[in-house]
VODREN-596313 format. One record per atom (N, C-alpha, C, CB): residue number from 1; z, x, y; atom name. Coordinates in steps of 0.001 Angstrom, whole numbers. Glycine has a CB too. Layout:
residues N
R, NUM, Z, X, Y, CA;
...
***
This chain:
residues 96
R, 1, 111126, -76812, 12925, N;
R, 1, 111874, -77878, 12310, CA;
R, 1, 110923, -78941, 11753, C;
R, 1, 112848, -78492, 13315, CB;
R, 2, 109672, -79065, 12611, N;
R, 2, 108941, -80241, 12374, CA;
R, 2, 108665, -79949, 10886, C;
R, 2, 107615, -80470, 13359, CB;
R, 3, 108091, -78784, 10710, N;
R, 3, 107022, -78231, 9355, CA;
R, 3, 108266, -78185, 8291, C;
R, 3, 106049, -76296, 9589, CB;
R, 4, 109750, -77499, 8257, N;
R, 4, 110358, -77422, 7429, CA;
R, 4, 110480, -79322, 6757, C;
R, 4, 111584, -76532, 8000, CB;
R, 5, 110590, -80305, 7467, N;
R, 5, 110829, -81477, 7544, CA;
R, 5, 109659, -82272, 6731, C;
R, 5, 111005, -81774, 8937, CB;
R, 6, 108417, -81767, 7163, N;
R, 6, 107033, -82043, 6126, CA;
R, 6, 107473, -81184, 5052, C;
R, 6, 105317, -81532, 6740, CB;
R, 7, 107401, -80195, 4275, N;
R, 7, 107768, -79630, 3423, CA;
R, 7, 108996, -80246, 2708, C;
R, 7, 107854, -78520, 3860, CB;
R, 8, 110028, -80588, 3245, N;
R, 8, 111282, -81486, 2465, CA;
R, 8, 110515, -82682, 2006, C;
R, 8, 112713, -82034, 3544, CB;
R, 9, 109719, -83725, 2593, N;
R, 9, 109358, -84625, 2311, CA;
R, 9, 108643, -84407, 1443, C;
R, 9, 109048, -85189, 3041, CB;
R, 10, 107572, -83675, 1600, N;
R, 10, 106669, -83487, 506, CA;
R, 10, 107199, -83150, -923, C;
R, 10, 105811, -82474, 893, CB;
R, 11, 108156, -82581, -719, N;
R, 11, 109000, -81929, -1940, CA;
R, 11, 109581, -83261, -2920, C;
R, 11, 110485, -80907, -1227, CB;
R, 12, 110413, -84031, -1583, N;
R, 12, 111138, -85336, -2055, CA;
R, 12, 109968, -86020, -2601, C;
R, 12, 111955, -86260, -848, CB;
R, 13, 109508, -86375, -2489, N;
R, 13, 108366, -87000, -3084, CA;
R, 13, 108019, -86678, -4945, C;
R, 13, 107117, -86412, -2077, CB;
R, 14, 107660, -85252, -4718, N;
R, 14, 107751, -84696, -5894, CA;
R, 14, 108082, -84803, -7122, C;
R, 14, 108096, -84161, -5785, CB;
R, 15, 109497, -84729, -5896, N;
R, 15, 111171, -84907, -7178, CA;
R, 15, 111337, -85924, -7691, C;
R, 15, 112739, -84833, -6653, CB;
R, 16, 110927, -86915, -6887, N;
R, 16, 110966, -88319, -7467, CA;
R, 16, 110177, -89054, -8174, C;
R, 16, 111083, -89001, -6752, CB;
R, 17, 108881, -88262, -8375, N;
R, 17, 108484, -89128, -9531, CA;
R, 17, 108532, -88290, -10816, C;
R, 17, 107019, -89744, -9323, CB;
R, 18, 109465, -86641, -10562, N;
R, 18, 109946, -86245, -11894, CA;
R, 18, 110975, -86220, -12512, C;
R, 18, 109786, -85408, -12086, CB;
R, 19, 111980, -87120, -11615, N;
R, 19, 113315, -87795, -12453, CA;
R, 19, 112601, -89212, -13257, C;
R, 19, 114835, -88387, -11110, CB;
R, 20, 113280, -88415, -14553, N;
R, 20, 113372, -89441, -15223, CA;
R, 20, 114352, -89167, -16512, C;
R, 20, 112017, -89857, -15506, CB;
R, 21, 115011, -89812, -17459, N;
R, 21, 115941, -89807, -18309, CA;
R, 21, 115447, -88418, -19183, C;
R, 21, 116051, -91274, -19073, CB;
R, 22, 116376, -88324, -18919, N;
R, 22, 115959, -86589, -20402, CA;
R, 22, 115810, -85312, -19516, C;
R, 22, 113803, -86638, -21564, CB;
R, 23, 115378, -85323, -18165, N;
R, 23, 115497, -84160, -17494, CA;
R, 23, 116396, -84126, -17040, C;
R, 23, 114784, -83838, -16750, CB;
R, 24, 116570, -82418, -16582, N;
R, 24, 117856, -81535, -16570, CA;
R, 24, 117953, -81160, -14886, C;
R, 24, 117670, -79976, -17705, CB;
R, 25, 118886, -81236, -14298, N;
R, 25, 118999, -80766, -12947, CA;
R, 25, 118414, -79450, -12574, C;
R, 25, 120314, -80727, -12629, CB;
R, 26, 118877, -78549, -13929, N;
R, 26, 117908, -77275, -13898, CA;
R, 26, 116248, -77458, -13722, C;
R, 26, 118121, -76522, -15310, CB;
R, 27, 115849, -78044, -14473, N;
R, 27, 114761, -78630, -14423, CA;
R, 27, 113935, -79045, -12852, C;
R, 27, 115114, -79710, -15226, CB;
R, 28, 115028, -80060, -12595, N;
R, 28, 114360, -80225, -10832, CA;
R, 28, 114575, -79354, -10169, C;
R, 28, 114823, -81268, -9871, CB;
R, 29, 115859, -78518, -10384, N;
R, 29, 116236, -76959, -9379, CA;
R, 29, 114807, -76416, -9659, C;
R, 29, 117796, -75591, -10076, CB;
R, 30, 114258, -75816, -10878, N;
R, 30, 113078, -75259, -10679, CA;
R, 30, 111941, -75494, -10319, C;
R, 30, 112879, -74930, -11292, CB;
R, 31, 111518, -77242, -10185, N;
R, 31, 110564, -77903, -9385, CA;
R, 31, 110546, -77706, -8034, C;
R, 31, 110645, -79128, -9545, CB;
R, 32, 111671, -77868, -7635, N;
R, 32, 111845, -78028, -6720, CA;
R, 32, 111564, -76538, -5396, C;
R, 32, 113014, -78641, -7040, CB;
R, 33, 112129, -75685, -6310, N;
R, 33, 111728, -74013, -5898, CA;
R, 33, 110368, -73725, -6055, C;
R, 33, 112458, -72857, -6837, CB;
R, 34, 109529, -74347, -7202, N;
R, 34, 108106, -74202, -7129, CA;
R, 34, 107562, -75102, -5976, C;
R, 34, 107457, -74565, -8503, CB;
R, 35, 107987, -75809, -5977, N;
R, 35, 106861, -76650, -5110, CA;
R, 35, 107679, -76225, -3550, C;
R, 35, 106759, -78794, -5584, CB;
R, 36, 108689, -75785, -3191, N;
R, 36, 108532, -75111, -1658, CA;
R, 36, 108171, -73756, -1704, C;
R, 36, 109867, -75135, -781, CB;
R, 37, 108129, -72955, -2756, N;
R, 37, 107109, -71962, -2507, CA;
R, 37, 105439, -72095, -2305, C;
R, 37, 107296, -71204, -3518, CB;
R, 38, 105296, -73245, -3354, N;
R, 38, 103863, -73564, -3265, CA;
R, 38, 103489, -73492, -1726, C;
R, 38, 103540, -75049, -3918, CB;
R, 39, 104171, -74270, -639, N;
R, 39, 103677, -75003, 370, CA;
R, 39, 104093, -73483, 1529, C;
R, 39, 104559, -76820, 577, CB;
R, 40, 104781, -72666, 790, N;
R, 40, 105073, -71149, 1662, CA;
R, 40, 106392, -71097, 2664, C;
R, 40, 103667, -70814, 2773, CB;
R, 41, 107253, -71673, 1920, N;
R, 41, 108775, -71987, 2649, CA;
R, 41, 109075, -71371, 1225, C;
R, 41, 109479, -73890, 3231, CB;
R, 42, 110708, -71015, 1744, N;
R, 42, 112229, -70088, 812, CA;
R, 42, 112725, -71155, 635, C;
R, 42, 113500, -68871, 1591, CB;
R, 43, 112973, -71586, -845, N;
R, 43, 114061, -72148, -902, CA;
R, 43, 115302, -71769, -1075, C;
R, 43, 113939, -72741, -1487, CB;
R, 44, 116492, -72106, -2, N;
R, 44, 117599, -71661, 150, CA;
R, 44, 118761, -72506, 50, C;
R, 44, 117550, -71119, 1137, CB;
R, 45, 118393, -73388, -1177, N;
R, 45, 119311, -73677, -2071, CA;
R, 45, 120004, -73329, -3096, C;
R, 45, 119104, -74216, -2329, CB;
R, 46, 119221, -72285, -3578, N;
R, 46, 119276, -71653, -4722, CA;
R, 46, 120362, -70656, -4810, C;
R, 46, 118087, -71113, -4956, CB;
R, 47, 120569, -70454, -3228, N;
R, 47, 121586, -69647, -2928, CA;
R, 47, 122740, -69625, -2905, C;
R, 47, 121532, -69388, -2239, CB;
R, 48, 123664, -71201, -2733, N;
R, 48, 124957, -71920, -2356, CA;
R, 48, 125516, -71794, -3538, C;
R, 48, 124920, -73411, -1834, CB;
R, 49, 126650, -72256, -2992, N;
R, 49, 127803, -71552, -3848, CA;
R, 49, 129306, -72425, -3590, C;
R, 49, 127975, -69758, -3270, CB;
R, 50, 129768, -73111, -4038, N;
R, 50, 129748, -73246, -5480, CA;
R, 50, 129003, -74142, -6513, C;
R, 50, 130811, -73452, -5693, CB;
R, 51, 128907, -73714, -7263, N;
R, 51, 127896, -74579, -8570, CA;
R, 51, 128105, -75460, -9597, C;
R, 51, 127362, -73829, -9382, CB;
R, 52, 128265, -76213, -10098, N;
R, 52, 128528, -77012, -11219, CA;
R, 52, 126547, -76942, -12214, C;
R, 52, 129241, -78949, -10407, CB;
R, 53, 126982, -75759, -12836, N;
R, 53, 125805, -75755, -13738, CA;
R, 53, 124602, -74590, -12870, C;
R, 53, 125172, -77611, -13923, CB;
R, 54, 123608, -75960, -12961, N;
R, 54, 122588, -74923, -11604, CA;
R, 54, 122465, -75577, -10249, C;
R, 54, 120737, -74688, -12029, CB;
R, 55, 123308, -76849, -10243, N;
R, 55, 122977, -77618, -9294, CA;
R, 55, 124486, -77417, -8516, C;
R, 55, 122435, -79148, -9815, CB;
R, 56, 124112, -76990, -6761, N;
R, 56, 125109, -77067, -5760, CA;
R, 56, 126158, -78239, -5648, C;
R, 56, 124430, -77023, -4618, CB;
R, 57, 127075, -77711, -5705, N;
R, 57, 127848, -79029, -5584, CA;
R, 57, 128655, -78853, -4262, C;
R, 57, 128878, -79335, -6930, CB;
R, 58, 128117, -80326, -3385, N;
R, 58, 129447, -80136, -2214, CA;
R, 58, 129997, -81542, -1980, C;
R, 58, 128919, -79461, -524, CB;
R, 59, 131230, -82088, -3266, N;
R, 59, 131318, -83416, -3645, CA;
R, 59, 132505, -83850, -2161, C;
R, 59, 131972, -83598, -5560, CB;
R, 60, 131939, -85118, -1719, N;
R, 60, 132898, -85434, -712, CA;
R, 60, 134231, -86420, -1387, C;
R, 60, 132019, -86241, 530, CB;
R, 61, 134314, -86575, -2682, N;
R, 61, 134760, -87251, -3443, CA;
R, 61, 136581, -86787, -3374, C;
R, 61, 133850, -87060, -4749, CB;
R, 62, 136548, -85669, -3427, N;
R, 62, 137750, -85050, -3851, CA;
R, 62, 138245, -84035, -2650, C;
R, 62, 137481, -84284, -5273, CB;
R, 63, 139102, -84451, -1816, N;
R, 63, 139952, -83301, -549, CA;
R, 63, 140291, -82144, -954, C;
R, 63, 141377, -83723, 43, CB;
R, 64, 140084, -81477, -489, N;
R, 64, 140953, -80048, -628, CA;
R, 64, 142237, -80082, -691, C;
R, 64, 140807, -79145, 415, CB;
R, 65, 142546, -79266, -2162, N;
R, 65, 143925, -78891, -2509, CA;
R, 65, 144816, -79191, -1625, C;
R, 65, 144094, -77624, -2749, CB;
R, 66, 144729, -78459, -313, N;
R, 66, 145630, -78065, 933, CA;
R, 66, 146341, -79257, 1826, C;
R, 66, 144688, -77243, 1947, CB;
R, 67, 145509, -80773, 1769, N;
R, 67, 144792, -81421, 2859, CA;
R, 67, 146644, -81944, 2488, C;
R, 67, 142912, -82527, 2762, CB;
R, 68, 147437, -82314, 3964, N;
R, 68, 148718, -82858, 3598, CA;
R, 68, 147722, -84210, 3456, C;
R, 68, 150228, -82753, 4793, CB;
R, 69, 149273, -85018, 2909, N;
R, 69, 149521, -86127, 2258, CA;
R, 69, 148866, -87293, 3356, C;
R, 69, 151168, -86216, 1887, CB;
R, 70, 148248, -88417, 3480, N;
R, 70, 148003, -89365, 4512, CA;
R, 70, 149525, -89996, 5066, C;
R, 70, 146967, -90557, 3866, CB;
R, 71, 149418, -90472, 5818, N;
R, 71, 151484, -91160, 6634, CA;
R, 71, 150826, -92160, 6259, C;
R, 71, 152387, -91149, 8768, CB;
R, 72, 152179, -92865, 6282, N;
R, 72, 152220, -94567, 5195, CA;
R, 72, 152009, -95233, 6236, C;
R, 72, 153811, -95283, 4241, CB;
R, 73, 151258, -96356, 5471, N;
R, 73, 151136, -97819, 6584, CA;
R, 73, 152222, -97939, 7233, C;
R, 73, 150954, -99337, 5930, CB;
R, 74, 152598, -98345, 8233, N;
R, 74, 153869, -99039, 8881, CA;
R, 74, 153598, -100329, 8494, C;
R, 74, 154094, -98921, 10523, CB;
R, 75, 154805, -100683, 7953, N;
R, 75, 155440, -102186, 7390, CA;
R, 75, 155340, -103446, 8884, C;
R, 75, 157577, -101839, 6815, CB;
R, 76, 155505, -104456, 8418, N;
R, 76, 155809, -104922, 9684, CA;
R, 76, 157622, -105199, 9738, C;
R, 76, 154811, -106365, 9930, CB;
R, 77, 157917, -105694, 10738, N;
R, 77, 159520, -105412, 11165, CA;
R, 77, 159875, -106887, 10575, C;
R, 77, 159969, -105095, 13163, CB;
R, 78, 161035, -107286, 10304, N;
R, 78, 161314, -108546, 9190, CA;
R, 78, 161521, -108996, 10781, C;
R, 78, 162820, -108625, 7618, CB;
R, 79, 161662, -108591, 11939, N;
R, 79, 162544, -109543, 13180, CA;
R, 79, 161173, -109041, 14168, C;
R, 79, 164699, -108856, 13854, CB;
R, 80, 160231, -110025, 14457, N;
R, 80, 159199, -109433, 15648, CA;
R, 80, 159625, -109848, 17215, C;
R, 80, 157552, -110110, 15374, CB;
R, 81, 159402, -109352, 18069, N;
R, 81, 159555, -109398, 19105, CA;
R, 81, 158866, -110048, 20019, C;
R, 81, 159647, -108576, 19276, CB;
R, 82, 157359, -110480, 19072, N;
R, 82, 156621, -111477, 19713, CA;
R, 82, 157025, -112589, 19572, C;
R, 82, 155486, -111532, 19441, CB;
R, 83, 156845, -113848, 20471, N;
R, 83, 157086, -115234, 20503, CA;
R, 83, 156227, -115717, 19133, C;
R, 83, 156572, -115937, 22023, CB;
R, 84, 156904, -116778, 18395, N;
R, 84, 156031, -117313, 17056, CA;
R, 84, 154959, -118045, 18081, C;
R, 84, 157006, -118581, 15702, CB;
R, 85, 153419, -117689, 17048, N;
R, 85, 152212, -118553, 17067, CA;
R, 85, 152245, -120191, 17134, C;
R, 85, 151526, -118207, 15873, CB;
R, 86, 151902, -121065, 17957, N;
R, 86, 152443, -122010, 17690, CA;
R, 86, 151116, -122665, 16680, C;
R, 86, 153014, -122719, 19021, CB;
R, 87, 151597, -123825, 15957, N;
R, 87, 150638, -124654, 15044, CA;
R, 87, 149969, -125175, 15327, C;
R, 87, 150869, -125357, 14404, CB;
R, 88, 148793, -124668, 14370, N;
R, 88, 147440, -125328, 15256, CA;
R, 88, 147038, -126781, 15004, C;
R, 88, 146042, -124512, 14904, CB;
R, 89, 147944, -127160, 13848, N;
R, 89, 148012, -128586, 13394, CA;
R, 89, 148842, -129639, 14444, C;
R, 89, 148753, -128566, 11920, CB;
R, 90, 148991, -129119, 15349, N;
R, 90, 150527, -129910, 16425, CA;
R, 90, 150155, -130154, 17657, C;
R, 90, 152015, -128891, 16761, CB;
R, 91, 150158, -131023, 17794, N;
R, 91, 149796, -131448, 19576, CA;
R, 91, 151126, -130826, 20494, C;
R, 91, 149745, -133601, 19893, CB;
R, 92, 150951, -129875, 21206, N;
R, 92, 152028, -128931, 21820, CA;
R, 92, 151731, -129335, 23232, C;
R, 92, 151880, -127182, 21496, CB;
R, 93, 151570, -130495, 23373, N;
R, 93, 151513, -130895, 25442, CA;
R, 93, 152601, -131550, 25762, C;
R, 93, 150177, -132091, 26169, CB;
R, 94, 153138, -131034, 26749, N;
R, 94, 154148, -131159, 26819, CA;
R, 94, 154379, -132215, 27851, C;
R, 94, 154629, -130061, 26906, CB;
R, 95, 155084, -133859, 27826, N;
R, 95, 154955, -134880, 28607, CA;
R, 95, 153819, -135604, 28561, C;
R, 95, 155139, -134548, 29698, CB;
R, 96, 153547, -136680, 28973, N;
R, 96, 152068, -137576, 29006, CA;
R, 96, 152391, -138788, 28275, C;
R, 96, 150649, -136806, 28206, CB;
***
């Protein structure tokens, strides 16, 4: 784990000083596969599925089709059952 973890870093590193405007995700996909082969690690990104283009996509943005609906806020009740708050503007002592 330690060495895969040097190898990510080293990689991240990489990647980041070869984003820049005009390059293509493909582009870093293939940097990115060169330079963990360079260092003698698989990259096994290349593998996932599903894709938007060449780059993996696993967007947390959007739920699954399936996911039911969220349950609605509960309202509050027009009649509460708690005693009213008293005002904090009001001297409430009672006698004196």
């Amino acid at each position: 784990m330690a060495r895969a973890g040097a190898v990510l870093a080293e990689v991240h590193e990489v990647l980041a000083d070869a984003v820049a405007p005009g390059v293509t995700t493909a582009e870093l996909d293939a940097l990115a596969a060169a330079e963990i082969a360079a260092r003698g690690a698989q990259p096994s990104f290349l593998a996932r599925r599903p894709t938007i283009g060449n780059t993996p996509s696993r967007s947390p943005r959007r739920a699954p089709e399936s996911s039911p609906p969220a349950p609605p806020k509960p309202t509050p009740s027009p009649t509460s059952s708690s005693p009213p708050r008293p005002d904090p503007g009001v001297d409430h002592e009672v006698g004196g």
